[in-house]
N, C-alpha and C positions, 0 to 999 in steps of 0.2 A: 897840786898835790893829788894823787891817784892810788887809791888803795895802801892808807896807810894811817898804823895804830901808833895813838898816840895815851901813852896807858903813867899814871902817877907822876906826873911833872910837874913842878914850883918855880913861880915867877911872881915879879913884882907886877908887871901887866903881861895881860897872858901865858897861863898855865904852860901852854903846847906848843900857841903861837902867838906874835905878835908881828901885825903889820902896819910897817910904816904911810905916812899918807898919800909917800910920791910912787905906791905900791898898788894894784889890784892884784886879787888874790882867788883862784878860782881853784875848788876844793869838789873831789868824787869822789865815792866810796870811802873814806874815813870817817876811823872811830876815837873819841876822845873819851877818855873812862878813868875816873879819878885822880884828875889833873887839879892844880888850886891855884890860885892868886889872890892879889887884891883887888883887881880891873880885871875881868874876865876870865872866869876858871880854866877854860879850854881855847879862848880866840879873846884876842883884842886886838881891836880896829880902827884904826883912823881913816881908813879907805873904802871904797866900794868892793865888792867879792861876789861871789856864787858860792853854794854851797850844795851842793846836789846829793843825794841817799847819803846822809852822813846822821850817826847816832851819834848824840852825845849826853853821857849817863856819869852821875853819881861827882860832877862837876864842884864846885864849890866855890865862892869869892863873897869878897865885900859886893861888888857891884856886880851882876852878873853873871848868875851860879857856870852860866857856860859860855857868852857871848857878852863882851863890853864892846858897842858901836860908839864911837866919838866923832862923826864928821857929817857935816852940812852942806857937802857936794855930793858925796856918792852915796849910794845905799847897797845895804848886803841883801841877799835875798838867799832866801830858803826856798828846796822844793823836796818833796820827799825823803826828809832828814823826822829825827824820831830825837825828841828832847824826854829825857826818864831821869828823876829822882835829882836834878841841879838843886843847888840849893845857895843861897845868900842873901845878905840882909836889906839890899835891894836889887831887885828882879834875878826872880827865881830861874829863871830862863835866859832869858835876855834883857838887859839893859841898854837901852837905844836913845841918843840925843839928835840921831838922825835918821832916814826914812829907812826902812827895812820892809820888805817884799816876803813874804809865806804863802804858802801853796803846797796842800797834799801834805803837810806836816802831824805830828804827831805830838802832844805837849802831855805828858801824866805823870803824878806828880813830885811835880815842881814848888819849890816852897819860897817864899820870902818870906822873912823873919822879921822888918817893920812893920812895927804896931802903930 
């Protein structure tokens, strides 16, 4: 995906997007902007990805205000993406049960809501 707004979209796992696990998923210059779900406000993953200058703002879920990773082969990685104001009741940002790479990123805030 290459330059392209993904702005108030609802899903059961991922908002904007969802990928499957026999998928990688390589993402530039997109913006995700109050997207919701229950697994990943903006992304959920079961695969490995890239996600390069990518904002993703004002996100919202159960798990993962903007990013749910579920897999234990691949990892997603982040590199100059800007995470602002995601929000869910676990991991305000991202929720990851497997490895995830950042680099040059931006996190401010970002809320979870378990106490």
């Amino acid at each position: 995906l290459f330059r392209s707004t993904f702005i108030n979209n609802t899903a059961e796992s991922g908002g904007a997007i969802s990928v499957p696990s026999s998928k990688s998923l390589i993402v530039s210059n997109c913006e995700f902007i109050d997207n919701n779900a229950t697994k990943g406000g903006a992304v959920y993953s079961t695969a490995g990805g890239d996600f390069y200058k990518c904002n993703f703002d004002n996100n919202t879920a159960t798990y993962g205000g903007a990013i749910y990773h579920d897999d234990s082969s691949g990892s997603l990685k982040f590199s100059y993406s800007n995470f602002r104001k995601n929000e869910a009741l676990y991991g305000g940002a991202i929720y990851s049960a497997g490895e995830i790479q950042v680099s040059n990123c931006l996190f401010k805030n970002n809320k979870a809501n378990n106490k």
